[in-house]
C-alpha positions in Angstrom: 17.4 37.7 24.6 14.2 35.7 25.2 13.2 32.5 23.2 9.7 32.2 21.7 7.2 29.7 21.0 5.1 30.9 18.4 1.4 29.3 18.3 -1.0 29.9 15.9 -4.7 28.7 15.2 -6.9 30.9 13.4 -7.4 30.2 9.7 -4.8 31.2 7.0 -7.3 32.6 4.2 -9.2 35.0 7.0 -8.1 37.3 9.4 -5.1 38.5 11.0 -3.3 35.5 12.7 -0.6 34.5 10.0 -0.1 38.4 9.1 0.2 39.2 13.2 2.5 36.0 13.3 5.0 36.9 10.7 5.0 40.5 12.0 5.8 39.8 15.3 8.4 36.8 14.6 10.3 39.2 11.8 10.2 41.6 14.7 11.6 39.8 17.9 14.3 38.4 15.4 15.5 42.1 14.5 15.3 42.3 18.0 17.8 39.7 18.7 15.3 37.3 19.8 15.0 33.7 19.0 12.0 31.9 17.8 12.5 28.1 18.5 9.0 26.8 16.5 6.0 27.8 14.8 3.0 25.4 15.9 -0.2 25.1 13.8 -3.4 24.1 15.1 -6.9 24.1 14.7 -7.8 25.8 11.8 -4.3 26.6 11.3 -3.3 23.5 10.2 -5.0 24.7 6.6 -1.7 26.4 5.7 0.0 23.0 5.5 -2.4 21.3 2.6 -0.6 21.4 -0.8 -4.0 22.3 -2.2 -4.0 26.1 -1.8 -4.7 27.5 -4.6 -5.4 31.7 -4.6 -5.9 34.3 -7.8 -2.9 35.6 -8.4 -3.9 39.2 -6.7 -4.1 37.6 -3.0 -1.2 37.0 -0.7 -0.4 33.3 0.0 0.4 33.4 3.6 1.2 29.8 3.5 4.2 30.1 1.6 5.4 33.3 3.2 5.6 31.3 6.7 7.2 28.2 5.0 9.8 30.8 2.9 10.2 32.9 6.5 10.9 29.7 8.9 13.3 27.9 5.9 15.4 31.3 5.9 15.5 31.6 9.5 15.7 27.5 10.4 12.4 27.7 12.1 10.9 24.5 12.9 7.5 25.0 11.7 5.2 22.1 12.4 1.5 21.3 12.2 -0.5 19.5 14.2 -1.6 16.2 12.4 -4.5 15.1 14.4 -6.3 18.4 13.5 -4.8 18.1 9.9 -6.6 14.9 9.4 -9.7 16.1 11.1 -10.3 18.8 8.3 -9.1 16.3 5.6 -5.9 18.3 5.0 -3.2 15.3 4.9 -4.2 11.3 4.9 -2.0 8.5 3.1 -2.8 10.3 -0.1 -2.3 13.9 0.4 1.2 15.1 2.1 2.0 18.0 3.2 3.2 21.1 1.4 6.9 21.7 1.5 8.5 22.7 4.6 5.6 21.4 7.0 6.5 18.8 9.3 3.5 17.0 11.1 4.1 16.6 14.8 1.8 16.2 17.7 0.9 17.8 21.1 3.4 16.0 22.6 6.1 17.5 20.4 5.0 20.5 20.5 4.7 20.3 24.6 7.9 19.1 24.8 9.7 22.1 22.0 7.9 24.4 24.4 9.7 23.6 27.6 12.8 24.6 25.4 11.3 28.1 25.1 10.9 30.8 27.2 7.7 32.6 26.4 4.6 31.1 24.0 3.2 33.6 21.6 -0.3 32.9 20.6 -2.3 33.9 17.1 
């Protein structure tokens, strides 16, 4: 059984990071593995703003991480320096449910727990 860190950073309205993320974590879990965290960063960080708002037709990848990590205990943070950088969270927009704002240093530290990183 190997632990994972899961890291992800490209954008959650283009390309294939959150779909190649959830894939793999659903994956290694049937597999008996353990994911200890999901990190967001960079451009990532997107997924936490309340704000999304897609047509009904188009998969909100935000919420399927946030419903996968809540029914799997999955500490899923977001890196809050970035978040503020692209205007995602300040002192009048919090996070969307189920995103906890952390920093590099948490994230440094959760990943000494883990055995392998896992990047998207």
């Amino acid at each position: 059984m190997t632990s994972f860190a899961v890291l992800i950073e490209g954008p959650v309205l283009q390309g294939q990071s959150f779909v190649s993320a959830l894939r793999f974590m659903r994956q290694a879990l049937e597999s008996n593995h353990v994911i200890d965290s999901v990190f967001l960063y960079r451009d990532a960080v997107a997924a936490a703003s309340p704000l999304i708002d897609l047509p009904s037709d188009e998969p909100n990848l935000s919420t399927k991480l946030q419903q996968f990590c809540r029914a799997h205990h999955i500490p899923l943070l977001f890196c809050i320096t970035a978040a503020e950088k692209r205007g995602i969270c300040s002192d009048d927009v919090q996070p969307a449910d189920g995103y906890i704002a952390a920093g590099l240093a948490e994230f440094a530290m959760r990943l000494a727990q883990s055995d392998k990183l896992v990047q998207f």
